[in-house]
N, C-alpha and C positions, 0 to 999 in steps of 0.2 A: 828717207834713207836711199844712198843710190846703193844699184847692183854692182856694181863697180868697185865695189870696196875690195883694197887690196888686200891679200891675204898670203901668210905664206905656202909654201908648196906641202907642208905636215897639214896645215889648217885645212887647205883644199882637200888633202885626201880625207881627212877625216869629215866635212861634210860630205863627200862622198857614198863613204859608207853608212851615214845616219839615215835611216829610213824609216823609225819609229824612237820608244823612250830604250834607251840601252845604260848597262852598268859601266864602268872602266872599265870592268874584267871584257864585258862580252864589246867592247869598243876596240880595246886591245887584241883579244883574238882575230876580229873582224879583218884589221889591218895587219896582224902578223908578227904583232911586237909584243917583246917578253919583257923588255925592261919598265919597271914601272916609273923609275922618276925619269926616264928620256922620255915616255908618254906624256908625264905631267910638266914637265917643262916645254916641250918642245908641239906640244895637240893642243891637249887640255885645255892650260891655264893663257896661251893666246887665245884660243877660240873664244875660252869666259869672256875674256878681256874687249877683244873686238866686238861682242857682243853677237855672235854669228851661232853659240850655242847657250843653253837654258840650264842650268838646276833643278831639279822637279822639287822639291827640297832647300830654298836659298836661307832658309833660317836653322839649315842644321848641314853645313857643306861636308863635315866629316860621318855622319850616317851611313851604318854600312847597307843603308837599303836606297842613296841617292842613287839616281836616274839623271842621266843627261840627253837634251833633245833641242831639235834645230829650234832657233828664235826664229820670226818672221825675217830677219835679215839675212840669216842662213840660209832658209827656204828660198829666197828669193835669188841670193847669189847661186842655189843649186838647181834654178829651176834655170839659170841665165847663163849655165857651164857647156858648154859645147861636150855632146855625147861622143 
């Protein structure tokens, strides 16, 4: 997998802020956004998609106790981000 994988500018901030397993709710406060379907369209469900964040949870996505956290590709693209 390259680090390189492009990503958009919501994706970017939200690996960002991931530093351990966090809920939507505490992912959302993190970055400052109260809307929740602009979080899941526009964070969320690209990050799933590119594969840059994790489900703790992938056989029960609506769980109100799921966790979301960096993939090894995410880690990767946040360790390769200019500070």
């Amino acid at each position: 997998m390259e680090a390189t994988t492009e990503v958009t500018a919501e994706v970017a901030r939200l690996i960002e802020v991931m530093d351990a397993e966090h809920s939507r709710d505490e992912l959302q406060q993190k970055l400052g956004l109260r809307n929740n379907e602009h979080f899941r369209k526009h964070y969320l469900k690209p990050a799933l998609t590119a594969g840059v964040i994790e489900m703790t949870q992938p056989d029960k996505p609506n769980s109100p106790k799921q966790k979301y956290l960096l993939s090894r590709l995410g880690q990767l693209i946040k360790s390769k981000r200019p500070i």
